[in-house]
PLY file of the C-alpha trace (Angstrom):
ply
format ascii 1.0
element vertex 369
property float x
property float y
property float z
element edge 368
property int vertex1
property int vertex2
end_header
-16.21 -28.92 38.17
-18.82 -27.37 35.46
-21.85 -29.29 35.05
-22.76 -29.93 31.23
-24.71 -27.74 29.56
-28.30 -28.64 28.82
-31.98 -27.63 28.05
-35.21 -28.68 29.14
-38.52 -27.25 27.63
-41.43 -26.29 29.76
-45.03 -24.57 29.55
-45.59 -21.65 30.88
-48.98 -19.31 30.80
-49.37 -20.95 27.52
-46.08 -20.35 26.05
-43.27 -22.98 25.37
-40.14 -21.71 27.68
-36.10 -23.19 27.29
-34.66 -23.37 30.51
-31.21 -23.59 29.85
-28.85 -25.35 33.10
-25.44 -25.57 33.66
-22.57 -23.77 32.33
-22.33 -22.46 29.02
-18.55 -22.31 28.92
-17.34 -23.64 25.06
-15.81 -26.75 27.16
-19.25 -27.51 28.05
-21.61 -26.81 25.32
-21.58 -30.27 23.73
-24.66 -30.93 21.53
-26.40 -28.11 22.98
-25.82 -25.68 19.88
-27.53 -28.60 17.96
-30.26 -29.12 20.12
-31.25 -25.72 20.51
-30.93 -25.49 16.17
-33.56 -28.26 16.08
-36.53 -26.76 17.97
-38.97 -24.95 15.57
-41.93 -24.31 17.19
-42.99 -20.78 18.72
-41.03 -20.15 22.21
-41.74 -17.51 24.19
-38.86 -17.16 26.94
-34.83 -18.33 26.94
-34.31 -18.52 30.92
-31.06 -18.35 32.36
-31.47 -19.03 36.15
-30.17 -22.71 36.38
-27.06 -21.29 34.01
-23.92 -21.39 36.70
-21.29 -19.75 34.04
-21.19 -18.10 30.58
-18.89 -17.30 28.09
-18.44 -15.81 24.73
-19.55 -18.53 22.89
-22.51 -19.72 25.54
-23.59 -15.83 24.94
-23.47 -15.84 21.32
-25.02 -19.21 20.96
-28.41 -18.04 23.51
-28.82 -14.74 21.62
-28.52 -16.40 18.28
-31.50 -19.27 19.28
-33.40 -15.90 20.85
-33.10 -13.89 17.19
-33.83 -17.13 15.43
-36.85 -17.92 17.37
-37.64 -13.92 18.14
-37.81 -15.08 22.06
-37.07 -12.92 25.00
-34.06 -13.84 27.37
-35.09 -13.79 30.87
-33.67 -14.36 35.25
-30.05 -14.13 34.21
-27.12 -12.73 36.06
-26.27 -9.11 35.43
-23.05 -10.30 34.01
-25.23 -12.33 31.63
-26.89 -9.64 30.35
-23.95 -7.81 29.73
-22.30 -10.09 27.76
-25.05 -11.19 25.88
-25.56 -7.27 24.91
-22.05 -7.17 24.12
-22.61 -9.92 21.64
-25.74 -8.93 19.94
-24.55 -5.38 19.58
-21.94 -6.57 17.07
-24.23 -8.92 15.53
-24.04 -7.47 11.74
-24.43 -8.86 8.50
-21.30 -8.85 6.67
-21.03 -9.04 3.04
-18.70 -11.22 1.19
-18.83 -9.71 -2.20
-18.54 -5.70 -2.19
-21.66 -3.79 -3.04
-21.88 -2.82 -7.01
-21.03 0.49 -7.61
-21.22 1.86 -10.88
-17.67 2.28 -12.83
-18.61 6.28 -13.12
-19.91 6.99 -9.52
-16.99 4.94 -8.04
-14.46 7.24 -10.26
-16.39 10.19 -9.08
-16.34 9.00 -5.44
-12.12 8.39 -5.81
-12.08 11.52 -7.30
-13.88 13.22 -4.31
-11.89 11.68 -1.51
-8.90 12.42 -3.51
-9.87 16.26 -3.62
-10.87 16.32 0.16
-7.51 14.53 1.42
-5.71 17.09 -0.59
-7.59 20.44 1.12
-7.25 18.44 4.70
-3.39 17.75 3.61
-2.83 21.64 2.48
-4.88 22.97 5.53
-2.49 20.70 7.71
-0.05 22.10 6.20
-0.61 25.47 6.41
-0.90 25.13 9.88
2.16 23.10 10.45
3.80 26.08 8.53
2.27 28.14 10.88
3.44 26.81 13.99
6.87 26.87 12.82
6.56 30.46 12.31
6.01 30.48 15.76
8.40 28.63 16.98
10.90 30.54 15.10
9.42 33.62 16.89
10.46 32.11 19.88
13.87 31.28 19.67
14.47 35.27 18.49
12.38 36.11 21.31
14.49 33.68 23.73
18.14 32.97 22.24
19.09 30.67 25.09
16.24 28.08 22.99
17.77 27.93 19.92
19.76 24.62 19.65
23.28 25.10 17.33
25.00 22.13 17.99
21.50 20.36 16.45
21.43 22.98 13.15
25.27 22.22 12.88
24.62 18.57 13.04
22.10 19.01 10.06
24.20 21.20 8.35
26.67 17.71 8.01
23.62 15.59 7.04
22.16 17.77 4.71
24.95 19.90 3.15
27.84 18.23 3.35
26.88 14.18 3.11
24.87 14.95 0.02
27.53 16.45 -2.10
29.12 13.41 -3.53
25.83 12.17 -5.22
24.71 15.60 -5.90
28.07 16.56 -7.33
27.64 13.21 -9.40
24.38 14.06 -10.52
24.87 17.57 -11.51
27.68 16.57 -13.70
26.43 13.75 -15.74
23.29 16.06 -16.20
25.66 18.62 -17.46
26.94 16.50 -19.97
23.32 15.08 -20.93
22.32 18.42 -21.63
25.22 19.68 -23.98
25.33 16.08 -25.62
21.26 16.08 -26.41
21.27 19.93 -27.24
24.77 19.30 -29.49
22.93 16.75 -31.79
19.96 19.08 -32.08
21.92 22.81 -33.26
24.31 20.80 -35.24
21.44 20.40 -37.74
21.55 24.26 -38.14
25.44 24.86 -37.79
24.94 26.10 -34.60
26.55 23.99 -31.89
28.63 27.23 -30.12
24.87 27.77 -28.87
25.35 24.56 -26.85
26.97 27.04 -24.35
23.87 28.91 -24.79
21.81 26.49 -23.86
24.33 24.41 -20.58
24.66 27.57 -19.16
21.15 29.60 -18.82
19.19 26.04 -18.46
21.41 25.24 -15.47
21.68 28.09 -13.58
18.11 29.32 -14.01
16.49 25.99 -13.27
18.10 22.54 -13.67
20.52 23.09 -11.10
18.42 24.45 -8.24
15.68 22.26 -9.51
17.59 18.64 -9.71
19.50 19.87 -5.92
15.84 19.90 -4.87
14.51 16.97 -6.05
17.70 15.21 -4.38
17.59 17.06 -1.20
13.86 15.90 -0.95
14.45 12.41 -1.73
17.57 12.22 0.84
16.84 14.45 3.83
13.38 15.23 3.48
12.59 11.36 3.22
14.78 11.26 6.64
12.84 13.64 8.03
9.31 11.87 8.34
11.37 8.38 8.85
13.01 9.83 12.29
10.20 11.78 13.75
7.57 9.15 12.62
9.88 6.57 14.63
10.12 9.07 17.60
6.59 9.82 17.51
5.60 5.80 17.48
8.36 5.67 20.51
6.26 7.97 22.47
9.77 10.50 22.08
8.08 13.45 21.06
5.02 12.78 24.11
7.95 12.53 26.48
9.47 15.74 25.35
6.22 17.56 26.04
5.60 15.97 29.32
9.56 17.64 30.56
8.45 20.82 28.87
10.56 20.65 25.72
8.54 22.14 22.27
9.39 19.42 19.73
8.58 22.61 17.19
11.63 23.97 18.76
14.10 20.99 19.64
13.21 19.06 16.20
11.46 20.89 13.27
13.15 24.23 13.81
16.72 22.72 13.24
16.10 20.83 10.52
14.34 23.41 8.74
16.95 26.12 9.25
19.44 23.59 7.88
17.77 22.92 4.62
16.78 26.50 4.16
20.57 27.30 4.75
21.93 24.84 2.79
19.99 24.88 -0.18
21.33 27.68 -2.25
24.96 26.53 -1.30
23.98 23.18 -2.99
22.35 24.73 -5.89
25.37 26.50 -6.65
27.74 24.20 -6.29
25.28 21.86 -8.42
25.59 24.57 -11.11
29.10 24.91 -11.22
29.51 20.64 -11.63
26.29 20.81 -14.47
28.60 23.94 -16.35
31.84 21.79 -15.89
29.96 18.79 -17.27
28.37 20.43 -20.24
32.09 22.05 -20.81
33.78 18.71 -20.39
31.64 17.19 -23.08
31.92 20.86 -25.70
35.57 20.19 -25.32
35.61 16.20 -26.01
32.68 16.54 -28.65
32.27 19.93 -30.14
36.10 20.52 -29.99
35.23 24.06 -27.92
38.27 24.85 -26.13
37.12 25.41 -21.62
38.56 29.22 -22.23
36.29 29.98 -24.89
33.97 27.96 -23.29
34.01 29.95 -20.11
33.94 33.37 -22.08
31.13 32.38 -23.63
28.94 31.68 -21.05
30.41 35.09 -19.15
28.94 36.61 -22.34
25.76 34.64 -22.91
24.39 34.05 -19.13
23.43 36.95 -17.34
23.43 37.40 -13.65
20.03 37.42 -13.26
19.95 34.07 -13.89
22.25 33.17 -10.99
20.02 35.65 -8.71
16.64 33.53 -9.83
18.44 30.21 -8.84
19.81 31.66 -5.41
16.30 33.15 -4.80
14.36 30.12 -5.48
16.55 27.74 -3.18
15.72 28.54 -0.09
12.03 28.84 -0.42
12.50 25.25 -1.87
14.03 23.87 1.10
11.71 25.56 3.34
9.00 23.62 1.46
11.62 20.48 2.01
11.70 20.96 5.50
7.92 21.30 6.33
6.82 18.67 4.42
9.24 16.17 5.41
8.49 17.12 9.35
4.76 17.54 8.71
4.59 14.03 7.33
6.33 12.93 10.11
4.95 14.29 12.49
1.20 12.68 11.51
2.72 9.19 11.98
0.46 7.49 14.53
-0.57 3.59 15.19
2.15 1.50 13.65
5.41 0.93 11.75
3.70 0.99 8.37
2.34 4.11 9.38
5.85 5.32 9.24
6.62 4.17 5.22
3.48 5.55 4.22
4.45 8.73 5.69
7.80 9.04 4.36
6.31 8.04 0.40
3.84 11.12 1.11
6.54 13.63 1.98
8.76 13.02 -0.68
5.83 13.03 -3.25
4.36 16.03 -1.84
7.76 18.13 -1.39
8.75 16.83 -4.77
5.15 18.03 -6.56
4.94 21.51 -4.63
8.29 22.24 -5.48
7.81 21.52 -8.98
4.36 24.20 -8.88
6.09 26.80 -6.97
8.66 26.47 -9.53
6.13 27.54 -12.48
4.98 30.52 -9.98
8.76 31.89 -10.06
8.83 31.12 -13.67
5.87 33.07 -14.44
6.78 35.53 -12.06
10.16 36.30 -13.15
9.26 36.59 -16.68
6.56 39.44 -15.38
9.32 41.38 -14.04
11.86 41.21 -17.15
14.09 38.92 -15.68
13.72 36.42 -18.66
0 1
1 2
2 3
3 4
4 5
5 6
6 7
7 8
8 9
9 10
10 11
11 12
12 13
13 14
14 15
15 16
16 17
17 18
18 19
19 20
20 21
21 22
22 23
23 24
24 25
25 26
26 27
27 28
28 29
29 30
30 31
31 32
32 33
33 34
34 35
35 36
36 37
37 38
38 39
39 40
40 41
41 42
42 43
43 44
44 45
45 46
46 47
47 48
48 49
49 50
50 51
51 52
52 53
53 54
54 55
55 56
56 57
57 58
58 59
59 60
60 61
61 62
62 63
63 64
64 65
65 66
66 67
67 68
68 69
69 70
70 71
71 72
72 73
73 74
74 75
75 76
76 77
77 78
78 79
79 80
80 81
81 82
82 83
83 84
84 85
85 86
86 87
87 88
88 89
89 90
90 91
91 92
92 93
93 94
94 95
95 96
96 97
97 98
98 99
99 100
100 101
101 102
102 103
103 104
104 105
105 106
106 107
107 108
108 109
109 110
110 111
111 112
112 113
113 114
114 115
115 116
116 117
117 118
118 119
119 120
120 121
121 122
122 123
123 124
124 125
125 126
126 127
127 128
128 129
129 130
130 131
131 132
132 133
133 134
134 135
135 136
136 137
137 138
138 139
139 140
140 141
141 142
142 143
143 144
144 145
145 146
146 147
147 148
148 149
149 150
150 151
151 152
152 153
153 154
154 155
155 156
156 157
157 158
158 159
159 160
160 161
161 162
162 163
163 164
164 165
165 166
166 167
167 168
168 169
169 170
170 171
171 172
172 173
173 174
174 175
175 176
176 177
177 178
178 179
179 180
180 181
181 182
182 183
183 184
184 185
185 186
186 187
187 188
188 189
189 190
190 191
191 192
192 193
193 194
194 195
195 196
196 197
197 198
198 199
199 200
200 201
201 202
202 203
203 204
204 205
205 206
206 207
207 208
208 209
209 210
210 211
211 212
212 213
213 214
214 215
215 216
216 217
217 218
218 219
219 220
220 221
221 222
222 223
223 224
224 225
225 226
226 227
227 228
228 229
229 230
230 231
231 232
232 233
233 234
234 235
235 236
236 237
237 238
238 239
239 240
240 241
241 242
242 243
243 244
244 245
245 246
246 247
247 248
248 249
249 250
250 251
251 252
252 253
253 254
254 255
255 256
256 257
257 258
258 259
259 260
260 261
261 262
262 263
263 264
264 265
265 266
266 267
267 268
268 269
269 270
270 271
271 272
272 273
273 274
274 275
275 276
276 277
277 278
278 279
279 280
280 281
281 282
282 283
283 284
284 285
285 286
286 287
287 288
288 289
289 290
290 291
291 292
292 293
293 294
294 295
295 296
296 297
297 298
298 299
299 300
300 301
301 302
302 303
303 304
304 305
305 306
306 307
307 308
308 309
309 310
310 311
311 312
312 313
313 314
314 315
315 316
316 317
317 318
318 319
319 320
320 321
321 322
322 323
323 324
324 325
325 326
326 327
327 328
328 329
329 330
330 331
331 332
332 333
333 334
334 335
335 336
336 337
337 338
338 339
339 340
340 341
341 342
342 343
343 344
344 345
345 346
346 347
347 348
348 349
349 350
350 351
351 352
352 353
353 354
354 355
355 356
356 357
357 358
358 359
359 360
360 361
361 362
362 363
363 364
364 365
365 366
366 367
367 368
């Protein structure tokens, strides 16, 4: 059994020394702690040779006497020292009240980090982008790779599981569109150009646009979810370790199956928006569906159709990446995984919403307006 702890005060050379004795184990401490808080006067020396066992606490309690009374510690175990090292090395002063920082150099300090974790984000990107370049460069280069019954399986979860509540969405926005643009011409006598206006808005960028937003929210949220789970489950470690690129086996899939899928949805979104805004010109505007449907023949040109077909895929393939990228940075815990998932859909969602000003802009330059 442990002796007690206990102290005993000797002169030495001049100097008051604290021989400390038995253990100093928290089961044994006592009124030591006290004790050693009472003494005042100038000590030289803390010796540990009578000490039979130390702990944590013991440790913490010797090097805080030795700071207070700016001692030495001397003839202790090497295990001793260690731990009483240990202890002093995280011996720092924490605040309870943050540090006042001005209101303007704290928004210009948020404002900073906000710019830098951007670049980082975009560079990561970038490179993530990169990588499934080459990835795709290997598959062509080895067909035997490339993993169909996985792109097939996406097709089903991207394509064809999202068209009920695309299909949904594309109509009501249909008839949203014709209803709000109806009020507006009817002040001019113009409501025929309610056509006009169904038919160029959603085939040039509602419908592509909306599909997008949808397909980011649905699969692209999936995306980080499943490979931020597999990557927390060690899944995509183990895949390395047997040789398996998790470029290949995971990203390349699901990115082939967006970037497929995506002008198939956009058009079929565009067809439900142009039924919807018809369905409401017939109830509302009393515009029979043939002269509907000659109209917008006469009034929507295919260019229009060609900008929305164009602009799909690269917005999956920005769908894709991000959702995988995001994913594929999950590390530490679970909440690491929800965090990740918010930050793909936001980020898909914004750049698709930038690169769709680009094509804008751009196919304006070229007369495609």
């Amino acid at each position: 059994m442990n002796k007690a702890a206990d102290i005993a005060e000797e002169t030495r050379d001049g100097g008051t020394v604290l021989r400390l004795s038995g253990s100093l184990a928290i089961a044994n401490l006592h009124d030591l702690p006290a004790r050693l808080d009472a003494i005042e006067g100038p000590v030289s020396t803390i010796d540990l040779s009578d000490v039979d066992h130390i702990d944590t606490i013991g440790a913490w309690v010797v090097h805080r006497n030795a700071k207070r009374l700016n001692c030495d510690i001397s003839s202790g175990s090497d295990d001793a020292k260690r731990l009483i090292e240990a202890v002093g090395a995280l011996d720092e002063p924490v605040s309870i009240h943050p540090d006042h920082v001005p209101a303007v150099s704290r928004v210009v300090g948020q404002i900073g980090e906000a710019v830098i974790a951007a670049g980082s984000t975009m560079l990561g990107l970038l490179g993530f982008f990169g990588s499934t370049l080459v990835a795709s460069w290997n598959v062509i280069r080895h067909p035997h790779r490339f993993r169909l019954n996985a792109v097939v399986q996406r097709f089903e979860v991207v394509g064809v599981a999202a068209l009920g509540i695309i299909g949904l969405m594309s109509f009501l926005i249909g008839i949203v569109i014709a209803q709000q643009g109806s009020v507006q011409l009817r002040q001019f006598g113009m409501e025929m150009l309610t056509i006009n206006l169904v038919g160029r808005l959603t085939f040039r960028e509602l419908g592509v646009l909306m599909t997008a937003i949808m397909v980011a929210g649905r699969s692209g949220s999936a995306f980080a979810a499943q490979l931020g789970t597999m990557k927390l489950t060690e899944e995509v470690d183990a895949m390395r370790t047997i040789g398996v690129s998790p470029m290949e086996a995971l990203v390349l899939p699901r990115t082939m199956a967006v970037v497929i899928m995506m002008p198939l949805l956009s058009f079929y979104a565009c067809i439900l928006s142009v039924i919807g805004g018809g369905f409401l010109c017939w109830i509302a505007l009393e515009i029979p569906p043939i002269t509907f449907i000659q109209r917008l023949r006469e009034v929507v040109p295919i260019t229009d159709l060609w900008v929305g077909l164009i602009k799909a895929p690269v917005f999956g393939l920005i769908i894709a990446i991000s959702g995988c990228f995001q994913g594929m940075q999950v590390k530490g815990n679970a909440e690491e995984v929800g965090l990740r998932t918010t930050a793909a859909v936001v980020q898909a969602i914004f750049l698709v919403i930038v690169i769709d000003a680009f094509f804008a802009v751009f196919f304006t330059w070229i007369g495609w307006n």
